[in-house]
C-alpha positions as CSV (number, residue, x, y, z in Angstrom):
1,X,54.9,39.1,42.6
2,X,55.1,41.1,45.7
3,X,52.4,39.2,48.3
4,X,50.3,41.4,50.4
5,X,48.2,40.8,53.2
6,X,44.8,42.6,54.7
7,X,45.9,45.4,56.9
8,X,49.5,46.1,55.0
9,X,50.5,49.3,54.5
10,X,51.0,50.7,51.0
11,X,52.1,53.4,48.9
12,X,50.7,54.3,45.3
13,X,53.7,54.1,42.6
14,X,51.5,54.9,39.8
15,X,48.0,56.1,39.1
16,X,47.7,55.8,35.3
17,X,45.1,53.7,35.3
18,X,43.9,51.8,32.3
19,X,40.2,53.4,32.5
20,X,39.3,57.4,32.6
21,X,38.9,58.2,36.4
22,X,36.0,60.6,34.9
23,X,34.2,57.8,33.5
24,X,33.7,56.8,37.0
25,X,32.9,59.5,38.8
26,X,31.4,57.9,42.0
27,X,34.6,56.3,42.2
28,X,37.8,57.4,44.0
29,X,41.3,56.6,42.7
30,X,44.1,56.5,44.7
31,X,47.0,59.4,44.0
32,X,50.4,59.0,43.4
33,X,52.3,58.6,46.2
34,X,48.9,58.4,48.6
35,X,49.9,55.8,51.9
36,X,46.5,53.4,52.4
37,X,46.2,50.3,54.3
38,X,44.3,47.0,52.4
39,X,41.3,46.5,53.8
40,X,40.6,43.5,51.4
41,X,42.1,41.7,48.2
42,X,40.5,40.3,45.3
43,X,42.7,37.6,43.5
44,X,41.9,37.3,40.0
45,X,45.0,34.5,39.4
46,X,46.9,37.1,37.3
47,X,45.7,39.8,39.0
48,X,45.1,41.1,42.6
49,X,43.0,43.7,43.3
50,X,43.2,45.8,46.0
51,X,40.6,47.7,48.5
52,X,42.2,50.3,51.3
53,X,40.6,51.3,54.4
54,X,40.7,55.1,53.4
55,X,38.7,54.6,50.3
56,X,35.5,53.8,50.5
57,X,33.8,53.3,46.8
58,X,30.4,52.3,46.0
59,X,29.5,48.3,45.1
60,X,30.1,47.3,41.5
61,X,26.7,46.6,40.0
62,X,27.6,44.1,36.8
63,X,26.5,41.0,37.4
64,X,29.3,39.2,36.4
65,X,31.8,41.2,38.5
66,X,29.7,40.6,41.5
67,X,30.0,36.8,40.6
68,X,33.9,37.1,40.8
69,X,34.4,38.9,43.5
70,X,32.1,37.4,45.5
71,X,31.2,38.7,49.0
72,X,32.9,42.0,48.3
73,X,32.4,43.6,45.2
74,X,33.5,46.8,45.4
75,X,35.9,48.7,43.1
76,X,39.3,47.4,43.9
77,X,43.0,48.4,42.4
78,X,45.8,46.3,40.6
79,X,48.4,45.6,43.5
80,X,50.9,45.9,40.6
81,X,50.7,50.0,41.3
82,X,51.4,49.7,44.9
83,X,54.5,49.3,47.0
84,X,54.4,47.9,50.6
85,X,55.6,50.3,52.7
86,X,59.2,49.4,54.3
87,X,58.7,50.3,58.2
88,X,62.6,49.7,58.9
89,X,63.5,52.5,55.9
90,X,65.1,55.1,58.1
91,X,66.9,52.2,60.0
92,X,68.4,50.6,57.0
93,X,68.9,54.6,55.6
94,X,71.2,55.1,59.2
95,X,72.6,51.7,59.3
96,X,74.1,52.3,55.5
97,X,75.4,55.3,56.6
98,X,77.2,54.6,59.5
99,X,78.6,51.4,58.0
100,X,80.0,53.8,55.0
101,X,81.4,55.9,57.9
102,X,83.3,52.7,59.0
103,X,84.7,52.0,55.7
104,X,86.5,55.1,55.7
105,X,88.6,53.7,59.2
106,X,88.6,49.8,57.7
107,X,88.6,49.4,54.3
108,X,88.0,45.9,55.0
109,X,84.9,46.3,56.3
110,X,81.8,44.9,54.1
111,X,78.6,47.3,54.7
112,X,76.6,45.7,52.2
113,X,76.5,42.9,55.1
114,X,74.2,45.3,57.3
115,X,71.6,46.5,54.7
116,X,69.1,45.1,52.6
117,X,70.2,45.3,49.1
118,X,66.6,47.0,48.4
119,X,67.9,49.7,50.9
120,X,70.9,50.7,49.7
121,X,69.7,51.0,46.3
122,X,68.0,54.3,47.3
123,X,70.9,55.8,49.1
């Protein structure tokens, strides 16, 4: 499980969420592909929950959520549809590159030395 910390940067991977977004209409969802920074995150043990500084949704008013979460019981979002957001992508993205450039002079060359395995995935 990915760990994430207050003030992380993240991107939504997938917004088919396990309710109807129009069942809660005072609520906003993230989007697909929507960059937000955690404000604060709920651990469930199995399940982390996750509130963004660019949302700001209304308090949960069940009893029993409120008891669970605590001092902050607002709607959150299962971490498992975010990604942290890589700040070094374009460098790794270059880095790959230029090492693949090098191979072509030494074919003895390793790039996959230089890049994060992660990285080069996406090339």
């Amino acid at each position: 499980m990915v760990m994430f910390r207050i003030g992380d940067e993240v991107v939504c991977v997938d917004d088919n969420w396990s309710v109807n977004p129009s069942d809660f209409p005072e609520v906003t969802f993230p989007v697909k592909n929507q960059k937000l920074t955690i404000r604060a995150i709920n651990d469930y043990g199995q399940v982390v929950g996750l509130v963004f500084e660019e949302i700001k949704n209304p308090l949960k008013h069940n009893p029993i959520s409120i008891g669970i979460l605590g001092a902050n019981p607002e709607y959150d979002f299962d971490s498992r549809r975010f990604r942290k957001l890589d700040k070094h992508t374009f460098r790794n993205k270059l880095t790959a590159k230029l090492a693949f450039k090098a191979l072509e002079e030494y074919p003895e060359y390793n790039p996959y030395e230089l890049i994060e395995q992660e990285e080069f995935q996406e090339l």
